[in-house]
C-alpha positions as CSV (number, residue, x, y, z in Angstrom):
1,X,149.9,85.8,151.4
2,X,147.4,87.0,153.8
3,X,146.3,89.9,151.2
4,X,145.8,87.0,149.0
5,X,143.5,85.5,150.9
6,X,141.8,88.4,152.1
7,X,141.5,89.9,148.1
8,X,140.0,86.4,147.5
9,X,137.3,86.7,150.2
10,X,136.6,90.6,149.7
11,X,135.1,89.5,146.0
12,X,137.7,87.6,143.8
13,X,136.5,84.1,142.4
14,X,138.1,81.5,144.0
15,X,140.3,79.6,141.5
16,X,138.5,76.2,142.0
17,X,135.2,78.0,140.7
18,X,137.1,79.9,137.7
19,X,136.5,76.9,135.5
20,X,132.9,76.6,136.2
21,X,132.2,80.4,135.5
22,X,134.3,80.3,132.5
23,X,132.7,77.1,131.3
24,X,129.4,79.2,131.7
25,X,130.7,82.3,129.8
26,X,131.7,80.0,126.9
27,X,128.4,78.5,126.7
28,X,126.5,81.8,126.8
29,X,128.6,83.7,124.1
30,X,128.6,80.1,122.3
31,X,125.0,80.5,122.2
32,X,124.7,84.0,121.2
33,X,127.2,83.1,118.1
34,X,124.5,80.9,117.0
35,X,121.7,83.1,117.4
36,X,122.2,85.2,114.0
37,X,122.2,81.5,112.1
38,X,119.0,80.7,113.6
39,X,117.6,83.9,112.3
40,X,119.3,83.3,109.0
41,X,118.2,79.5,108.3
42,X,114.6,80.5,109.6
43,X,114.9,83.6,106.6
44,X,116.3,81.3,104.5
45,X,113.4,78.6,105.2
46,X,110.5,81.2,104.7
47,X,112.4,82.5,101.5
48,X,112.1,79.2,99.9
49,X,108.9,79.0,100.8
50,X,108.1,82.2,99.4
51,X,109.9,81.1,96.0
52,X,107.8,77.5,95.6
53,X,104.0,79.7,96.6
54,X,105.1,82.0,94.1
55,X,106.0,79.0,91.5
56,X,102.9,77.7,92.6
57,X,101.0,80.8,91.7
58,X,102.6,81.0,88.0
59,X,102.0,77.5,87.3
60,X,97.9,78.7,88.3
61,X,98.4,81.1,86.0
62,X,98.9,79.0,83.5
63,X,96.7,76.3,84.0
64,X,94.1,79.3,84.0
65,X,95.5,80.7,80.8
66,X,94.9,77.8,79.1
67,X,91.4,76.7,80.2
68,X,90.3,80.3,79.6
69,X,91.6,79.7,75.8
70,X,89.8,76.3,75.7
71,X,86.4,77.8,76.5
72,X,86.9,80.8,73.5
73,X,87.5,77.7,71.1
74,X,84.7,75.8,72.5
75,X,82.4,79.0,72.3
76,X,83.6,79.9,68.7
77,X,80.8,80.0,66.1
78,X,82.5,77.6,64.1
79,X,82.6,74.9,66.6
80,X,79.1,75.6,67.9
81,X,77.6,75.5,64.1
82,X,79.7,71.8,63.2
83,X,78.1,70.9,66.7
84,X,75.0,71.8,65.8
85,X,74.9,69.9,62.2
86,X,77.2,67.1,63.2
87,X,76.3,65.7,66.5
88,X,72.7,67.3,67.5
89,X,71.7,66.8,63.7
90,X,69.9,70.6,63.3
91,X,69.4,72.6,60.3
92,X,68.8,75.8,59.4
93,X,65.6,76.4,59.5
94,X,63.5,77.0,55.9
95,X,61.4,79.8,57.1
96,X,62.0,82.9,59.3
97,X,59.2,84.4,60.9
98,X,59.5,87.3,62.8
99,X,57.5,88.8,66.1
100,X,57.2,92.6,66.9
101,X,57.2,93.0,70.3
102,X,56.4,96.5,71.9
103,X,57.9,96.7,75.1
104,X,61.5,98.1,75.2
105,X,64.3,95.3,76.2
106,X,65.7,95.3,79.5
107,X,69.2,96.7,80.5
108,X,71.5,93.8,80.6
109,X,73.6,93.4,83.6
110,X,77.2,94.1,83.5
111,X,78.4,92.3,86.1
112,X,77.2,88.6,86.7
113,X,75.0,88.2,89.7
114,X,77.2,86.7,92.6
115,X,78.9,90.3,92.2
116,X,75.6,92.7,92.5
117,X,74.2,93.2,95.6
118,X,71.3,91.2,97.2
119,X,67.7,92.3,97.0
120,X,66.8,93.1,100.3
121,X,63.8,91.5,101.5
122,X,60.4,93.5,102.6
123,X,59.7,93.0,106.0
124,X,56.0,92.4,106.5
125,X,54.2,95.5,107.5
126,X,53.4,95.8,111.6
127,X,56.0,95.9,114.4
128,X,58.3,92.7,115.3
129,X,58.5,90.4,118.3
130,X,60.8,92.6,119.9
131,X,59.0,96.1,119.2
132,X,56.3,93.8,120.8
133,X,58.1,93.1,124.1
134,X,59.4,96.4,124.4
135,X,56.1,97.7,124.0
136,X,55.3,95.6,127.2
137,X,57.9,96.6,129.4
138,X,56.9,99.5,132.4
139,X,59.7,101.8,131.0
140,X,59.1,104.8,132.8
């Protein structure tokens, strides 16, 4: 008996703590078994999210589609002429006369405006306000 004791005072958990320390290696591998389906339901979460943007996106698409076909029937020559007789009450016109113009017609722009680059502007000739101060300055 006195080995015993001595084993349990050289290291050995006392048997009145052993439920306490196993109580506290339950909980800790208990916790790290539910690690993985944390990961997993947060992966699952951001996959369905990914799946209704992406839904989201086609259904864009398709709003798109169809305004896009909307305006090519609205911008049809057919439509525009029945507009033109119909509701704005225009006819053709009963003579034609024709201007000759001789300067060349400029290069249309490919590209609508929002997409070319600004004009820059022209600064005004003479130095700025800063040049100015600069100028001022005992800078050896």
């Amino acid at each position: 008996m006195a080995q015993r004791h001595d084993v349990a005072q050289g290291g050995m958990i006392n048997s009145s703590t052993l439920p306490i320390v196993l109580l506290a290696a339950a909980f800790v591998v208990g916790l790290a078994a539910l690690l993985p389906l944390v990961q997993s339901s947060g992966s699952t979460t951001t996959s369905g999210r990914i799946s209704q943007l992406q839904q989201e996106q086609q259904d864009w698409q398709a709003q798109l589609q169809q305004e896009e076909i909307k305006v090519a029937q609205l911008a049809s020559l057919a439509r525009v002429q029945q507009e033109a007789t119909t509701r704005l009450k225009m006819v053709p016109p009963t003579s034609v006369r024709y201007i000759r113009v001789d300067v060349a017609a400029p290069v249309p722009n490919q590209l609508p405006a929002r997409f070319l680059p600004q004009p820059t502007q022209q600064s005004h000739a003479g130095s700025s306000l800063w040049d100015d101060i600069v100028d001022h300055l005992p800078i050896p």
